[in-house]
C-alpha positions as CSV (number, residue, x, y, z in Angstrom):
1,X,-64.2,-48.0,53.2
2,X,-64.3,-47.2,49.3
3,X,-60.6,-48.2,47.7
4,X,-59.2,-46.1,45.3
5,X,-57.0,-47.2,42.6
6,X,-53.5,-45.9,43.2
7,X,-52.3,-42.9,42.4
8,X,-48.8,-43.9,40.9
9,X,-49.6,-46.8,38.9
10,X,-52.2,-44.0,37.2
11,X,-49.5,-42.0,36.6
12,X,-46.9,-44.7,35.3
13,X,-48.4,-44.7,31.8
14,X,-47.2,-42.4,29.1
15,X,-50.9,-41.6,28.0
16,X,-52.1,-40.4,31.3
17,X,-49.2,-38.5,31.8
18,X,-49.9,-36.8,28.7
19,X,-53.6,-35.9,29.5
20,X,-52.5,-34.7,32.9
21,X,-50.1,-32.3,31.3
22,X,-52.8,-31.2,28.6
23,X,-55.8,-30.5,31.5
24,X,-52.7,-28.7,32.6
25,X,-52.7,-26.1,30.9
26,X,-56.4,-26.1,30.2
27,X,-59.9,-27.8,31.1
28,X,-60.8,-29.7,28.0
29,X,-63.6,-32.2,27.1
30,X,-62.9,-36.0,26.4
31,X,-63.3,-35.0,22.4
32,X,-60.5,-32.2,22.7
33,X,-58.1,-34.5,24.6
34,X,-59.0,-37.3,22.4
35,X,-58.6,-35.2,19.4
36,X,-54.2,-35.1,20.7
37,X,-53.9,-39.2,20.6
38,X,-54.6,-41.7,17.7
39,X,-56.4,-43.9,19.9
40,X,-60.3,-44.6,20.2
41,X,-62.3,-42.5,22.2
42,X,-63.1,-45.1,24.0
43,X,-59.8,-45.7,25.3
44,X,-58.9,-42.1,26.2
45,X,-62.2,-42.4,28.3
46,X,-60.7,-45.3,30.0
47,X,-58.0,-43.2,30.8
48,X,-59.4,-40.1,32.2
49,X,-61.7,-42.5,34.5
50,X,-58.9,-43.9,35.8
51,X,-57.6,-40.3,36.2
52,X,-60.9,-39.4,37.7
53,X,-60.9,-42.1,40.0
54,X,-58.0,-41.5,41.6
55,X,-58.5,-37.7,41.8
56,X,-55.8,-36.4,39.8
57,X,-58.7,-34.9,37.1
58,X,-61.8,-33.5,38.0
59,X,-65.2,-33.3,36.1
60,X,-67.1,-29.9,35.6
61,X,-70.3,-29.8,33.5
62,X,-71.0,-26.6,31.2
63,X,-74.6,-26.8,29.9
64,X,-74.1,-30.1,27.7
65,X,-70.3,-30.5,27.9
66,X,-68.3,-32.1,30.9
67,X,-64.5,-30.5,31.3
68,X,-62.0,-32.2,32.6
69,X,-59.2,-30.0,34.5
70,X,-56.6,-30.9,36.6
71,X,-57.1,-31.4,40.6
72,X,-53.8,-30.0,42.6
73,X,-54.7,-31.8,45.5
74,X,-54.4,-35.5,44.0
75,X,-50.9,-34.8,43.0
76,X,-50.2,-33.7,46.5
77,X,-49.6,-37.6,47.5
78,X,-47.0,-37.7,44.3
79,X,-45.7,-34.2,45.6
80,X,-45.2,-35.8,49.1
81,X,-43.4,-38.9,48.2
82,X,-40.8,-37.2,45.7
83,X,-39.8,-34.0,47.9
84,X,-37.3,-36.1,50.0
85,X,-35.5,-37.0,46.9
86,X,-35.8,-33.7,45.7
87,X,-34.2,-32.6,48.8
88,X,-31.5,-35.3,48.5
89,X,-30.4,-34.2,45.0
90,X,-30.6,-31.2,45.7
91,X,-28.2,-31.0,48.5
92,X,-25.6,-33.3,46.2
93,X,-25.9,-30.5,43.3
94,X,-25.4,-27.9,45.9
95,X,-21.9,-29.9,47.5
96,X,-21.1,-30.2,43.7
97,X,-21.3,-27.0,43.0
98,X,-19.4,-25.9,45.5
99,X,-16.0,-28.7,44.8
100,X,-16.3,-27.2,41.3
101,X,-16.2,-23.8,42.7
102,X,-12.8,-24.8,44.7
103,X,-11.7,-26.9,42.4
104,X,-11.8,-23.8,40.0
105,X,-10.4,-21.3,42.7
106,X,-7.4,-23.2,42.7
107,X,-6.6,-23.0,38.9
């Protein structure tokens, strides 16, 4: 069985959270997201290995240049573990709403 690092302490650090929402948007090279930090390139690559490894990123080569983009399916377990708590707020915004809605029928 091949371990994969885990998914949430990848995306507990500001600078991975920042690539993610740059690939985004876009597939880019290491260079180009690079290019948005003012650290070495050799620590961004750190970064989008660990992205990589835990699936969130994906690698696609064009001719001489790999391109990172994003990979939907390895925020699915991130997805999965906040909806409940979606659900829960959402349902307290919602019984909110509606007290504030009373509360200003009343006036």
């Amino acid at each position: 069985m091949k371990l994969r690092r885990d998914v949430f302490q990848a995306i507990a650090d500001p600078t991975r959270r920042t690539i993610i929402s740059l690939v985004a948007l876009q597939a880019l090279t290491p260079t180009a997201i690079a290019e948005n930090f003012e650290y070495s390139r050799q620590t961004i690559s750190k970064h989008i290995q660990i992205l990589t490894e835990c699936e969130i990123l994906e690698q696609e080569q064009k001719g001489r240049e790999i391109y990172y983009h994003l990979n939907p399916n390895g925020m699915k377990e991130i997805a999965e573990f906040i909806e409940p708590f979606r659900k829960l707020w959402d349902d307290r915004f919602n019984k909110l709403e509606s007290v504030m809605k009373n509360y200003q029928s009343k006036k």
